[in-house]
C-alpha positions as CSV (number, residue, x, y, z in Angstrom):
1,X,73.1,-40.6,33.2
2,X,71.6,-43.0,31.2
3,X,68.5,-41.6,28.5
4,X,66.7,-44.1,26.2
5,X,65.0,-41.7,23.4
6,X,61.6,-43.5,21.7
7,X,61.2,-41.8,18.4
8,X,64.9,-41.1,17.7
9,X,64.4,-40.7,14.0
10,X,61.6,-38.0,14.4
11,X,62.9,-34.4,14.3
12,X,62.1,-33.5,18.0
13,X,64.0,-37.1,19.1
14,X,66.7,-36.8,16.5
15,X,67.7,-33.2,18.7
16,X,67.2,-34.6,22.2
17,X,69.9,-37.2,21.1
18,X,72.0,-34.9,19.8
19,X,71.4,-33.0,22.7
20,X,71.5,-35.8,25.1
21,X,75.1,-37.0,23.5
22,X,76.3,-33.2,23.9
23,X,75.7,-33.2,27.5
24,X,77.8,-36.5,28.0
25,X,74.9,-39.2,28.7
26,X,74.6,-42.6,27.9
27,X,72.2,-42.4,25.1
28,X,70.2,-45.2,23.7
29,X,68.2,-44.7,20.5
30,X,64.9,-46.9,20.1
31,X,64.3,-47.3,16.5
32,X,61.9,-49.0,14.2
33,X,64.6,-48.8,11.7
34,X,68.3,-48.5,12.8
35,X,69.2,-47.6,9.0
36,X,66.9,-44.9,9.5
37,X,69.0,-43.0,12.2
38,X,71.0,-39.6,11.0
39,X,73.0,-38.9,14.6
40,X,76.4,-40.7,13.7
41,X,78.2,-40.7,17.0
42,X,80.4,-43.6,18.3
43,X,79.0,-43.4,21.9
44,X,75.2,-43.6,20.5
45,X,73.8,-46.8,21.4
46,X,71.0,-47.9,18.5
47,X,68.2,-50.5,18.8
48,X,66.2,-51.7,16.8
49,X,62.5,-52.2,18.3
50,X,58.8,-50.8,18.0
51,X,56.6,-50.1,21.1
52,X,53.6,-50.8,18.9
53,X,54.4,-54.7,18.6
54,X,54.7,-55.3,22.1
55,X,52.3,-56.8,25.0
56,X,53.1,-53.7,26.7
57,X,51.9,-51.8,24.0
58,X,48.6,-53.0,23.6
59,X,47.9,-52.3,27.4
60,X,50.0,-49.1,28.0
61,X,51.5,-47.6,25.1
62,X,48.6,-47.6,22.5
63,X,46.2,-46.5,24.8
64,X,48.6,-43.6,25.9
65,X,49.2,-42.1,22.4
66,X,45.5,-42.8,21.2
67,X,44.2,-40.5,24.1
68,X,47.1,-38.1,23.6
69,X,46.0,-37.9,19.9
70,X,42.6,-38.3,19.8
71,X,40.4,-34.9,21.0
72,X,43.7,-33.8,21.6
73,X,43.4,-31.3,24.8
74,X,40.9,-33.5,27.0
75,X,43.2,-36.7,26.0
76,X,46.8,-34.9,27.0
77,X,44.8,-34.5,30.5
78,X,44.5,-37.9,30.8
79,X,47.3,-39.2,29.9
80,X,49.4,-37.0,31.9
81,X,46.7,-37.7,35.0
82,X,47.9,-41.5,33.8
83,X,51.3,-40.3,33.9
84,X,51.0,-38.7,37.5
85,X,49.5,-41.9,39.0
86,X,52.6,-43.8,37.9
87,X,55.4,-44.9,40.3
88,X,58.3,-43.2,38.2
89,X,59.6,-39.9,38.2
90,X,58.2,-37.5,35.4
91,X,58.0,-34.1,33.9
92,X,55.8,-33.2,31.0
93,X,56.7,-30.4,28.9
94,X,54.0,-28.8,26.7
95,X,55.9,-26.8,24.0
96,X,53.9,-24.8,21.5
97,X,53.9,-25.2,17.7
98,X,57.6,-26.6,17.4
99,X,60.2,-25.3,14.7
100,X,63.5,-26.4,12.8
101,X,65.1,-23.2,13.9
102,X,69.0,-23.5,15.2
103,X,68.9,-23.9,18.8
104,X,69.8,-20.6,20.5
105,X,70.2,-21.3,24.5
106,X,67.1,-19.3,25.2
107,X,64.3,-19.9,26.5
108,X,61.1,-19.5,29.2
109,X,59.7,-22.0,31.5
110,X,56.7,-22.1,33.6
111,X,56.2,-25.2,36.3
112,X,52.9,-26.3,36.6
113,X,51.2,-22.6,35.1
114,X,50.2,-21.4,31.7
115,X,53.1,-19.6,29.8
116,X,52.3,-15.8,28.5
117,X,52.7,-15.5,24.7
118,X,53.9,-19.1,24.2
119,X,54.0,-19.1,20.2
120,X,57.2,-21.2,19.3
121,X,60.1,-23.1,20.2
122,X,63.0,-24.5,17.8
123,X,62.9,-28.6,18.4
124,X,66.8,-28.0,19.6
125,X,66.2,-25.8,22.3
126,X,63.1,-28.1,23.5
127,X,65.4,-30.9,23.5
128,X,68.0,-28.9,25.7
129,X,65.7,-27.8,28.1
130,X,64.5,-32.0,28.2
131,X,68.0,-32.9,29.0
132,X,68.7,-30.5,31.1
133,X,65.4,-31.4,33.2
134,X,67.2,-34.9,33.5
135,X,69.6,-33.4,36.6
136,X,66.6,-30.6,37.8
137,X,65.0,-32.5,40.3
138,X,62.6,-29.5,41.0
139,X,60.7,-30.7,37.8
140,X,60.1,-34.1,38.5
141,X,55.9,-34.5,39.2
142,X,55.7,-31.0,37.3
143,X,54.0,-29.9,34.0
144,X,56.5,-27.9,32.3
145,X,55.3,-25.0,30.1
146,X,57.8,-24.1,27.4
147,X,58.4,-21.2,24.7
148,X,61.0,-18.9,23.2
């Protein structure tokens, strides 16, 4: 499959393309700054671009990721009510406070309901469970609660 990660050089992009390369996709890396990626990997595609100096973004993407950072709860509902009305196939995950733990395979999910004691999750095992939402088509048009 084919996975185009925005925000590769952050640490929660940087392990979904690590992640996302492990599993044996395509993976293409959107980057502000190709100098700036750390994933060396000979089947990593890397381009260079910013969604912020696009026509797009000015009508979509700006708009998206002020009301996801503004009054941060009331804006995630709108945006993902945004991202329900759209024609594509999505899955939102809401993690909670993310770490730079090792990955460890484990984790708890929760479609579309609150998650009990939802503390943490390493960025690598958010990224594994993102991937591996790529083949689970019982997440697409779902809210995806995750935790350790």
């Amino acid at each position: 499959m084919k996975l185009t990660v925005f925000g590769a050089t952050g640490a929660t992009g940087e392990e979904i393309v690590r992640a996302g390369l492990a599993a044996g996709h395509e993976v293409t890396a959107v980057v502000r700054r190709p100098d700036a990626i750390r994933v060396a990997d000979p089947e990593l595609r890397v381009v260079a671009g910013d969604v912020l100096q696009s026509p797009l973004d000015r009508y979509l993407v700006h708009p998206l990721l002020w009301w996801a950072f503004g009054p941060v709860y009331e804006d995630m509902r709108r945006m993902e009510t945004l991202v329900a009305a759209s024609d594509r196939d999505w899955t939102v995950f809401r993690p909670p406070r993310l770490t730079h733990a090792a990955a460890t395979g484990r984790y708890r999910l929760a479609v579309d309901a609150p998650l009990p004691r939802a503390w943490t999750i390493s960025r690598a095992d958010l990224a594994a469970a993102m991937v591996a939402a790529v083949r689970d088509s019982t997440t697409v048009g779902h809210t995806v609660s995750i935790a350790a």
